[in-house]
N, C-alpha and C positions, 0 to 999 in steps of 0.2 A: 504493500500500500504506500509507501514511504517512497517507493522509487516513482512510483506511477504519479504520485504532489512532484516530486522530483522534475518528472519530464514533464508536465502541466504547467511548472513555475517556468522552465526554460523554454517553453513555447509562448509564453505570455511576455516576460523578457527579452524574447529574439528581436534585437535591433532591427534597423531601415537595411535591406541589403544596401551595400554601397555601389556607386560607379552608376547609379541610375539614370540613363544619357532623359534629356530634357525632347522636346517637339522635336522632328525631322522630317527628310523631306518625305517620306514614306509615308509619315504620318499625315501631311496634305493630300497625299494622293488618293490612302483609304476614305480619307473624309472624304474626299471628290465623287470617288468611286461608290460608295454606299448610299449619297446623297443621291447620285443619277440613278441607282436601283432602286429608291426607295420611291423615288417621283415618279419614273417607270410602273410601281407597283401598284402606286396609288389611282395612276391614270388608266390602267388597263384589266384592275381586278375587281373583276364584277361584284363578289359577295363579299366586298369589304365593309365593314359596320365601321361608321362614324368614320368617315374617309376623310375629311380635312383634320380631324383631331389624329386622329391615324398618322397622316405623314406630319402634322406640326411636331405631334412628340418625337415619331420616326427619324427626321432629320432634325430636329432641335435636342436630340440627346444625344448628336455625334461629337460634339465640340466636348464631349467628357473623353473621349480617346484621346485628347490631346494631352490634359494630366493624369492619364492613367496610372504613369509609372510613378509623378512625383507626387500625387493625390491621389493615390488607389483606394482608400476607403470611401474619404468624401466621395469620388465618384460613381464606388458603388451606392453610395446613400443615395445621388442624388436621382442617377437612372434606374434603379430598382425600385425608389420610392415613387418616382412619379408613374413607373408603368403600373405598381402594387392601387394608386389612389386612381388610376383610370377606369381600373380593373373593379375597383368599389364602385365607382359613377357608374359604368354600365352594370353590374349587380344590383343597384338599388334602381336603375332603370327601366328591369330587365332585359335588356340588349346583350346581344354577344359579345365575349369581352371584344375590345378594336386592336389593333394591333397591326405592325405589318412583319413577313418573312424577315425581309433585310435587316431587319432590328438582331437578328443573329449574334451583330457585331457587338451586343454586350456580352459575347462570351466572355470578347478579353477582357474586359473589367472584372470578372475573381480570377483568372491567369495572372495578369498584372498586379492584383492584389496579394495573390501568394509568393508570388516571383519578387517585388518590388518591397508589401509594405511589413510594417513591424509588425512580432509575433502578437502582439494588442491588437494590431488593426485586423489582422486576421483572423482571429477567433470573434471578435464582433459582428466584422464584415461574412463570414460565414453563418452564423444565428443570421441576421439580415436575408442574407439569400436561402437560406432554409425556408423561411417566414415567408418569403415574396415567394418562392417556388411552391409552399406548400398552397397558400394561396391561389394562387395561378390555377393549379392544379383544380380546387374546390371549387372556382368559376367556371372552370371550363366544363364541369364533370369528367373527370378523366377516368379513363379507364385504368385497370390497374396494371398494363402491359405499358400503355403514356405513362406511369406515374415511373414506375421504373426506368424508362427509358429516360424521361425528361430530368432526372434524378440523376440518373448513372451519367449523361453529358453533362450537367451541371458540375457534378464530382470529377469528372476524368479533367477540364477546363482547371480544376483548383489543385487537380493532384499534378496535373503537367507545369504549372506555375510553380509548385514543391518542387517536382524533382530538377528542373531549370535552375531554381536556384542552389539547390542542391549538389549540384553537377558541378555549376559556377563557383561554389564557394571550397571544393574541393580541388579546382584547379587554381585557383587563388594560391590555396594553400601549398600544393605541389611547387608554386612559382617560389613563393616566398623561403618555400626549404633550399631549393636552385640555388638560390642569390645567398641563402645563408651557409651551406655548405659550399660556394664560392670563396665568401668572404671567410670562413673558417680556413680553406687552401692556403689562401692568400697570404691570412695572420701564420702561418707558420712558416712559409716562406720568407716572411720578412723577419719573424723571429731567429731564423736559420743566421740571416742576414748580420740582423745585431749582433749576435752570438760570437761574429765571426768577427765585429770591428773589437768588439770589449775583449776577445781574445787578442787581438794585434796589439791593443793597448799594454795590456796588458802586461803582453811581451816584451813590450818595447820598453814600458818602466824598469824590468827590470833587468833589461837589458843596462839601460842605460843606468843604475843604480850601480851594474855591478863596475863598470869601466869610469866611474864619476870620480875615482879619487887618480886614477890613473890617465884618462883622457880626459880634462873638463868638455871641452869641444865633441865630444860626444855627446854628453846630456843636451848638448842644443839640437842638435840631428833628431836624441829622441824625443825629445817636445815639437818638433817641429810635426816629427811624424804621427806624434799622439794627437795632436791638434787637427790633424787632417782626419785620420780615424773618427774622431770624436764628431768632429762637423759632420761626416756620411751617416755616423748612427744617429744622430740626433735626425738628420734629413727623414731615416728609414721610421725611428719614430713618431714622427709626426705626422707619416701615413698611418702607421700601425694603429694609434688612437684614436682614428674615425671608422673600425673596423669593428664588427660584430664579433664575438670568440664565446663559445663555452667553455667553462670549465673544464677541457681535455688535454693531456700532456702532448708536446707539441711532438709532431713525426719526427725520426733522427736523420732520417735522408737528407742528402744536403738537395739545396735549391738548387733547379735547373738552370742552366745558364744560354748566352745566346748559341754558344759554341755547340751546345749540344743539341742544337736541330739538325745538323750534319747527320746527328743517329738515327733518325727518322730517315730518312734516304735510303734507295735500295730497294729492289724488287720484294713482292710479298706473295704469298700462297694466298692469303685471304683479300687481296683485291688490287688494285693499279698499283705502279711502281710509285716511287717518291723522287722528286727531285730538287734541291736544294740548294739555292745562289744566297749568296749572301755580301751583301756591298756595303762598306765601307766599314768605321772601325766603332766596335764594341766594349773595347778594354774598361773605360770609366762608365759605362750605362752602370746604375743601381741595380740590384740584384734584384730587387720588386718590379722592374720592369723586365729584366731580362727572363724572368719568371717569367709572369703575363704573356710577354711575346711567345716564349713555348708553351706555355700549357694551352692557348688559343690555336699556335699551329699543332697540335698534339689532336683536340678535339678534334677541329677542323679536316683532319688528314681520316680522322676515327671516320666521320658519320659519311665524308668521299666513299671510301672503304665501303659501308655498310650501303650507301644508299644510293650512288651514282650508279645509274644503269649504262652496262657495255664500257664502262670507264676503264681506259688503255693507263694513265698516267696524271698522278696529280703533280703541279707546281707548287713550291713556295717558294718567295721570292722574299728576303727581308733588307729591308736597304735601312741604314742611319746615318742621319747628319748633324749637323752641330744643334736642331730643337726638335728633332724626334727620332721615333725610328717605326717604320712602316712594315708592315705583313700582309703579305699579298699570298693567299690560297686558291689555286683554281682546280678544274676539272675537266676531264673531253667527256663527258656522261652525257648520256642522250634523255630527253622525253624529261626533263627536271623545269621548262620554265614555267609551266602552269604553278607548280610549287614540289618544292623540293620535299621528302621524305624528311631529312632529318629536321627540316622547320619546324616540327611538331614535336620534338623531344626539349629536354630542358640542359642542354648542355650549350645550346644555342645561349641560354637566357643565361645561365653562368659567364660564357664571354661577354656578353655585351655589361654586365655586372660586375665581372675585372679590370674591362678597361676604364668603364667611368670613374669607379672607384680611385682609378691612377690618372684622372683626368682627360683619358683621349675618349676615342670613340670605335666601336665596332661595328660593322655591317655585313649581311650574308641576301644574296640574292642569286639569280640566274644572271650567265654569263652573259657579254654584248650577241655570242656567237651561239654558243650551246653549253653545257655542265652547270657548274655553281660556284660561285665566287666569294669567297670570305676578305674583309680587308679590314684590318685593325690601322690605329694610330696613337702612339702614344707617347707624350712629350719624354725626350730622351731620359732629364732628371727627376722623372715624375714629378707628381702636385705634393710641392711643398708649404701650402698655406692652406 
């Protein structure tokens, strides 16, 4: 009993789904579109009861599709209320309720209601359409095969707005693991990083402690060179702090460097060969970017592999200059520009969530020609503010 208050209190508590896009143009057209069937309907359906009230409400309840998404309840109150009080006029008139087909289009108001509004508005908004439905039903005389039917589409309209968002708020979540098991990579790469300046330091103190009675002019060399170490970890830190991290002990592997895309090169069993240029010079890039640059060409070369169809040979191409350094991924795969296979996994959204984080940018499309093309950028000394 305690779990079932349980799940009742979190249905009643379920927030506004978010990202709820506002009017579009889609949204004028169905108005367009349901207003000319509904004039249509009115003008040419002979056993229509109360025909001008009929299309006033008909097409004067369609301007509620416009805040469906970001007024779902009100909108159900307001076109379920007025079709529920027409439906009493003709009852106490005796007249058949009036109505027309095209009014269909209040499905999506409890679609939109389930899909869009908070776990409150939809447990009201639901009693509401119970109410109005069960109604309807009692005017009409319905049979008990209508009552069912009319019921069961009402229900399927609120359970497909459930499982919409439902769907929505799981891929939400997939994304957001993406980007945080990015940023977790990330942080231990650059942790690798510091690791390695505060060992130089290190070194170098006592290096220069042990020659300091014997060279003085050595202790200058090694401040000179602690000074320099110290400035890069401090740099690598101050990425490192804008970075998500759990609580887990950092990998021991060292960071991958740019050097080491050479190793990705070379023919494979499991799909096109590798090919690998690389221009200009790499020596001072920060370890946090020379990261990034690989583990993007790493992916990138992965989902080639997996998912470029008839694909002979991929390229990478990585060039750096004195304010960035560029990565360029292609492919010869065929039948990839409508949309690529691997656009749909989340390793895509991992890259483009490294690079920003280091301030550049990444992109993956179809080729000018044919295959898929990935192209990162990102400022040589990464974002130091």
């Amino acid at each position: 009993m305690s779990q079932v208050r349980e799940f009742l209190r979190s249905v009643w508590s379920e927030p506004r789904a978010p990202h709820a896009p506002r009017r579009t143009r889609t949204d004028w057209v169905l108005l367009a579109a349901f207003a000319v069937i509904a004039s249509l309907e009115a003008a040419f359906r002979s056993d229509l009861p109360w025909r001008a009230a009929s299309l006033f409400v008909g097409v004067g309840l369609l301007p509620t599709l416009l805040w469906r998404r970001t007024r779902p309840l009100l909108m159900v109150v307001i076109a379920f209320g007025l079709v529920t009080a027409m439906n009493i006029a003709a009852l106490v008139a005796g007249s058949r309720s009036p109505g027309l087909h095209a009014m269909a289009y209040l499905l999506l108001l409890p679609y939109s209601l389930f899909r869009w509004g908070t776990g409150r508005g939809a447990t009201i908004g639901a009693l509401i359409l119970a109410a109005a439905a069960s109604f309807d039903m009692i005017s009409l005389h319905a049979k008990p095969g209508d009552i069912v039917g009319g019921f069961a589409v009402l229900l399927s309209s609120m359970a497909l707005g459930a499982a919409v968002r439902y769907r929505d708020r799981v891929h939400l979540r997939e994304l957001d693991e993406a980007k945080l098991a990015e940023r977790e990579r990330l942080a231990r790469d650059l942790h690798d990083t510091v690791a390695h300046h505060v060992s130089a330091i290190a070194i170098r103190a006592q290096a220069g402690l042990a020659v300091a009675s014997a060279r003085p002019e050595a202790s200058a060399d090694a401040l000179r060179v602690i000074a320099d170490e110290a400035s890069r970890a401090l740099g690598e830190m101050r990425t490192m702090v804008r970075l998500l991290r759990r609580d887990e002990p950092a990998g021991l592997a060292p960071s991958p460097r740019l050097s080491d895309i050479e190793r990705l090169a070379g023919p494979s069993a499991a799909g096109p060969s590798v090919e690998v240029k690389l221009t200009g010079s790499f020596d001072d890039v920060p370890s946090s970017v020379s990261a990034a640059i690989f583990r993007i060409a790493q992916e990138s070369i992965t989902n080639a592999r997996r998912h470029a169809r008839h694909a002979t040979r991929i390229e990478v191409d990585v060039t750096a200059d004195s304010a960035s350094v560029r990565l360029r991924v292609t492919d010869d795969g065929h039948g990839v520009r409508a949309r690529h296979p691997g656009s749909r996994g989340y390793g895509l959204v991992g890259m483009i969530e490294r690079a920003e984080l280091l301030g550049g940018t990444c992109h993956a499309g179809p080729g000018p020609e044919r295959g898929w093309t990935v192209t990162a950028v990102l400022p040589r000394n990464g974002r130091s503010t």
